[in-house]
C-alpha positions in Angstrom: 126.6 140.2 131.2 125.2 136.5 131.1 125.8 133.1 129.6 125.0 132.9 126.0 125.7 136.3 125.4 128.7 137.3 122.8 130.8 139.8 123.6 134.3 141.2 122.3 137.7 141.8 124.0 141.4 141.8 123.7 143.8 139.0 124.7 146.1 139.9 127.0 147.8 137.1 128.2 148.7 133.4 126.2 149.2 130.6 128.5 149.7 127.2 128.2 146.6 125.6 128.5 144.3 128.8 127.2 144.3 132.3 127.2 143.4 135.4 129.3 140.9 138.0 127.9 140.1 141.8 128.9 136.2 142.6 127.4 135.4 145.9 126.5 133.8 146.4 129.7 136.8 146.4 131.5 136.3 142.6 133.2 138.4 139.4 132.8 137.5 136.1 131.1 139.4 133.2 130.0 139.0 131.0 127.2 140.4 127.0 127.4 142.4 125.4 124.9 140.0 123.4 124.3 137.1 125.9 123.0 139.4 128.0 121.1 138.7 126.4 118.1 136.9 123.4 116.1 140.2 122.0 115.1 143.0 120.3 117.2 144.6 123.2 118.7 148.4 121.9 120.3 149.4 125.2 120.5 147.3 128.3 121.5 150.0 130.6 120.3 148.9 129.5 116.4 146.0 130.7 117.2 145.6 133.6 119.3 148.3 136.3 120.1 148.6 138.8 122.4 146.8 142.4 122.0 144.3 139.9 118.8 140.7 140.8 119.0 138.5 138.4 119.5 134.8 137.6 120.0 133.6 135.0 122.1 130.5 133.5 123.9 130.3 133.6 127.6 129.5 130.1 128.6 129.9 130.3 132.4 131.4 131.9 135.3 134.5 130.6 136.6 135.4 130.1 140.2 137.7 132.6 140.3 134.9 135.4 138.9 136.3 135.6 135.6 134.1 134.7 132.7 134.3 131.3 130.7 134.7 132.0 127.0 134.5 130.2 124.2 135.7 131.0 120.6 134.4 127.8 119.0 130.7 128.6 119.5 131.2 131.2 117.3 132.4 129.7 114.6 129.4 127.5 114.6 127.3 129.6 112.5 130.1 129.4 109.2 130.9 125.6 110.0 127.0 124.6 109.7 126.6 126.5 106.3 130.5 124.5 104.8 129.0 121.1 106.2 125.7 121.7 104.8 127.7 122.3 101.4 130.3 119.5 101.7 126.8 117.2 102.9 125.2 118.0 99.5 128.0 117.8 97.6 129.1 114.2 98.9 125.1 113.3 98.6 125.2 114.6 94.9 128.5 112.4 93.8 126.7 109.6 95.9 123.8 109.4 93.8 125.7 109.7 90.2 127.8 107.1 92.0 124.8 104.5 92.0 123.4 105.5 89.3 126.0 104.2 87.3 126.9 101.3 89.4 122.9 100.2 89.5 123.0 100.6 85.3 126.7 98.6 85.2 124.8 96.2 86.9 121.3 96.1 84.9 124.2 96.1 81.2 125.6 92.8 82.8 122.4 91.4 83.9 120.3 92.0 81.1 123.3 90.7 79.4 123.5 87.7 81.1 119.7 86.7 80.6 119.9 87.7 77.1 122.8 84.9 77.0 120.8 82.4 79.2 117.6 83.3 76.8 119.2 81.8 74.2 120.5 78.2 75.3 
């Protein structure tokens, strides 16, 4: 096994401040609060529970030998393809957006020379 690589495994153990994982080959790794998942996690019982399955990228080898997991960078792949959506979408309603502010503005301009034209 080596960094980067995604494996599977069981939790076994919810603590506090993360949770302990058995892989599938029989070794231990451990996956902090913090990299169980992209939101604000206060709790790791509302996310993980014990005997879940769950897959995870190895990012490093802890001092006590057990492996450094992470669920988040997982869940990269799915988050990139929604914020690529929500991106266009908010892009899209953007440039309707100006588009009727910029002809608002021309109406009232064109208005107000057409007024000035006059005097």
């Amino acid at each position: 096994m080596e960094v980067g690589q995604v494996v599977k495994g069981k939790v076994v153990e919810v603590l506090k401040f993360g949770a302990n994982i058995e892989l599938e080959n029989g070794e231990k790794g451990f996956v902090h609060i913090s990299k169980i998942s992209n939101q604000y996690v206060q709790k790791v019982d509302d996310f993980l529970k014990v005997g879940q399955d769950v897959e995870a990228k190895i990012i490093g080898k802890g001092k006590d030998g057990k492996w450094e997991l992470s669920l988040k960078e997982e869940m990269k792949g799915n988050d990139t393809e929604v914020k690529k959506e929500d991106f266009e979408k908010k892009l899209a309603k953007f440039l309707k957006d100006s588009q009727r502010t910029y002809s608002e503005y021309k109406r009232r301009l064109d208005k107000k020379q057409g007024i000035t034209k006059r005097r």
